[in-house]
C-alpha positions in Angstrom: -11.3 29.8 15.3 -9.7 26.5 14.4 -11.3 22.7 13.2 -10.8 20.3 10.8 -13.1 18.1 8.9 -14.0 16.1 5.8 -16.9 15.6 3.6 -18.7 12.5 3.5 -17.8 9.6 1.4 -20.4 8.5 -1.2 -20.9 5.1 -2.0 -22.1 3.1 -5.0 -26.0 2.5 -4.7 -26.3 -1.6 -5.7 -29.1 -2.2 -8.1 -32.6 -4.3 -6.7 -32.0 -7.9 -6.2 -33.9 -11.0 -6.2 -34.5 -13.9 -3.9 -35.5 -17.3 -4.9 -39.0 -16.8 -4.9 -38.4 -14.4 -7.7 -39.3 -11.1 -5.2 -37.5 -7.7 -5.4 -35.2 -6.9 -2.6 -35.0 -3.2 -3.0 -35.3 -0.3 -0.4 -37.1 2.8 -1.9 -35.2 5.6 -3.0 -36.1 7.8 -0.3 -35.2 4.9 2.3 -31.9 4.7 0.9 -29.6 6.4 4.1 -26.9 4.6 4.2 -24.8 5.7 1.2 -22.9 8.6 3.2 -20.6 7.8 6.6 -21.5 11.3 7.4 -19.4 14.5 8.5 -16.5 14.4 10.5 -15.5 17.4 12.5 -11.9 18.2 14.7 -13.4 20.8 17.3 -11.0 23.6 17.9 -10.0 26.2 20.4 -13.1 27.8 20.3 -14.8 24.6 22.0 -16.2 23.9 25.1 -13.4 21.8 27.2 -14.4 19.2 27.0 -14.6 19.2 23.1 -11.5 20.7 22.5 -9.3 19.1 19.7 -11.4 15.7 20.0 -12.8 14.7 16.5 -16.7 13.9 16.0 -18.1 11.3 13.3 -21.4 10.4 11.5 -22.6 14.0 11.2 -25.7 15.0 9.9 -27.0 18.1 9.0 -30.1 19.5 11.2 -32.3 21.9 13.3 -32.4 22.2 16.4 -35.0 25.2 18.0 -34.4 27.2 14.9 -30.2 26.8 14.6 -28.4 25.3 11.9 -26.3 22.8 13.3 -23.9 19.5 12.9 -25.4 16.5 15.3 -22.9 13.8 15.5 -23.0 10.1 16.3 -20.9 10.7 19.5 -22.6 11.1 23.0 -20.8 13.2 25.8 -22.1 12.6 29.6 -25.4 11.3 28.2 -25.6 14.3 25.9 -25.6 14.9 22.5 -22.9 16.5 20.2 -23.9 19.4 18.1 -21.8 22.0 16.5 -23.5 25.4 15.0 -23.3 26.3 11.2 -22.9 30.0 12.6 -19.3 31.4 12.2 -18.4 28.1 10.9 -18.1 28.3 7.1 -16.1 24.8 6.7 -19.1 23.2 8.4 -21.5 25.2 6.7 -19.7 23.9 3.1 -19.9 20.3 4.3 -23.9 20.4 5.2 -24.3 21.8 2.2 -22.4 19.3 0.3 -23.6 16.2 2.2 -27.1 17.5 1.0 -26.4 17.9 -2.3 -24.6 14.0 -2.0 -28.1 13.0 -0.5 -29.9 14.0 -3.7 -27.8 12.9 -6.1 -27.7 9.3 -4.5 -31.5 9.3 -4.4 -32.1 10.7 -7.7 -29.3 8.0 -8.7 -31.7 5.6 -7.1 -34.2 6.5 -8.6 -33.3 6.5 -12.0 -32.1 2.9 -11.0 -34.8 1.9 -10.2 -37.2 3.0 -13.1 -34.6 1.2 -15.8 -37.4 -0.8 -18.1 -35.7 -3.9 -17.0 -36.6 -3.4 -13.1 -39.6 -2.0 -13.9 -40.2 -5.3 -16.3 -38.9 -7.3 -13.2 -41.3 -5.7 -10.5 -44.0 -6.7 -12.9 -43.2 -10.4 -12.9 -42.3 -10.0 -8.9 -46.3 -9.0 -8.7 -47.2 -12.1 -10.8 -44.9 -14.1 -8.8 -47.1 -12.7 -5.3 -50.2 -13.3 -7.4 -49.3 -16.5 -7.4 -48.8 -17.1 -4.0 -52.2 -15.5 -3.0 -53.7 -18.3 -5.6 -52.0 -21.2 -3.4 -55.6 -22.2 -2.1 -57.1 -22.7 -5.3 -54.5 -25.4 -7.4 -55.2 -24.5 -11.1 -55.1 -21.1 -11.1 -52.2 -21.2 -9.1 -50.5 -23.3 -11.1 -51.7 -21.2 -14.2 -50.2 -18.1 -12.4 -46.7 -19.1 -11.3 -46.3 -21.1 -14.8 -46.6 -17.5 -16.0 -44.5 -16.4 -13.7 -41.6 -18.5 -14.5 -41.7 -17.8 -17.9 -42.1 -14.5 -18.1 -38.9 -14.6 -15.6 -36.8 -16.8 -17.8 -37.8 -14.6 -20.8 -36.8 -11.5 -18.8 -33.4 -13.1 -18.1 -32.5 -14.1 -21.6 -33.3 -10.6 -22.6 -31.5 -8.3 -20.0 -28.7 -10.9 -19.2 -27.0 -8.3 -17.3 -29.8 -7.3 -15.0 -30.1 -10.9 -14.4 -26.2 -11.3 -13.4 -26.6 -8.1 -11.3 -29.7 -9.4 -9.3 -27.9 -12.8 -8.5 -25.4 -11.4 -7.1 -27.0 -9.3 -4.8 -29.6 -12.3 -3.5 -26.3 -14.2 -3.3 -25.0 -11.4 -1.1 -28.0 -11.5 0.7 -27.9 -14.6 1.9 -24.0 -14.5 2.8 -25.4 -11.3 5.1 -28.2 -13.5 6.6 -24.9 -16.7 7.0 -22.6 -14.3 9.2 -25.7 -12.7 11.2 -26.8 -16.6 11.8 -23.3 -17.1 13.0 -22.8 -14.4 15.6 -26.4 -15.7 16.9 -25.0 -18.9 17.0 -22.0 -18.2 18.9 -24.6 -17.2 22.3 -27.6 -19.2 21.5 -27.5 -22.7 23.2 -30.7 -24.0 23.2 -31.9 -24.0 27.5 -28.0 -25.0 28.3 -28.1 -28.0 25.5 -25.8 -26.8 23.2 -21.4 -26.5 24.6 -19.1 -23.6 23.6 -17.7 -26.4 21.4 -21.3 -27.0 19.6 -22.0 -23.2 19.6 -18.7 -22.8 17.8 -19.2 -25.6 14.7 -22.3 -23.9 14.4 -20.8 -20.5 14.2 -18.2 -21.8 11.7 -20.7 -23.7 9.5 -22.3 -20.6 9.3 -19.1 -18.4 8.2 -18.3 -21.3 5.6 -21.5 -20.8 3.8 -21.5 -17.0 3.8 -17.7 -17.5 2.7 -19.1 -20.1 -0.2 -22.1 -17.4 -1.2 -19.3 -14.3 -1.2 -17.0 -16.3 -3.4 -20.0 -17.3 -5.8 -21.0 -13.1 -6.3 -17.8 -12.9 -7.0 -17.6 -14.7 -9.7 -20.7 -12.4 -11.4 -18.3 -9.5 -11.3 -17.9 -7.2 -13.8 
């Protein structure tokens, strides 16, 4: 029995951000999926045919009626691609380790996220919604968000390095939200109004301000 594969690569968890309303942007530990490209597999002579030597991606470990199995990103004839723990000690080693990547990341994330100065931030990110819920009634909005602000400049003079940290990820942010506004811009033309060439100085406005907001992070490296 022959095959080839490699583990999954594991990824740096980025810290909460803000945005300019002074809300966390943070996906919940458990949410966080992403860190891991997922199992690669070269299928060997064992294979059915049409698997035979061809190399799978994005694996994940699962069940499937009871069997421990590979499922990976590729589709055959419509048909998932699966490849069974059983016999297969390699794959068995990488589900375990991809697991055992999968924790650490989220305990990783977790511990991230319960540093005093996030859990200081989320505090003043609730006064900061407080204040927003207040908007119908002037002076205790006003009372609010003044509170607000200053308990976020405090915060940011005493954790200047959380505070460097989250501006650079609402800065990256936004240069995500510039290049998905430019692909959109490259096939949205308003009814017929807008010309290739219009589309296209939109599309490049948009890549010049996410190029602008990538240069500005940065700068807040290290």
């Amino acid at each position: 029995m022959t095959g080839h594969m490699s583990l999954p690569m594991r990824t740096h968890v980025p810290p909460p951000g803000l945005d300019s309303s002074g809300a966390i942007r943070y996906n919940e530990a458990m949410n966080t999926q992403t860190i891991q490209e997922g199992i690669s597999y070269t299928f060997g002579d064992d294979a059915p045919e049409q698997l035979r030597g061809r190399r799978c991606t994005g694996g994940t470990p699962a069940t499937i009626d009871g069997i421990a199995v590979i499922r990976f990103a590729e589709r055959i004839g419509g048909k998932g691609v699966c490849a069974r723990l059983e016999g297969r000690p390699e794959l068995a080693a990488a589900a375990a380790a991809y697991i055992a990547a999968q924790v650490e990341a989220r305990a990783a994330a977790e511990a991230e996220r319960n540093r005093p100065e996030w859990v200081e931030r989320r505090r003043i990110s609730n006064l900061f919604a407080r204040a927003e819920g207040l908007r119908d009634y002037p002076a205790e909005y006003h009372l609010v968000l003044q509170g607000a602000q200053a308990a976020l400049a405090a915060w940011r003079e005493r954790y200047p390095e959380a505070a460097r940290e989250a501006r650079r990820e609402r800065l990256l942010a936004e240069a995500r939200d510039a290049e998905e506004k430019a692909t959109g811009a490259l096939t949205y033309d308003a009814d017929g109004w807008l010309s290739a060439e219009d589309r296209q100085e939109r599309h490049d406005k948009w890549m010049a301000a996410a190029a602008q907001l990538r240069r500005e992070a940065d700068t807040l490296n290290g």
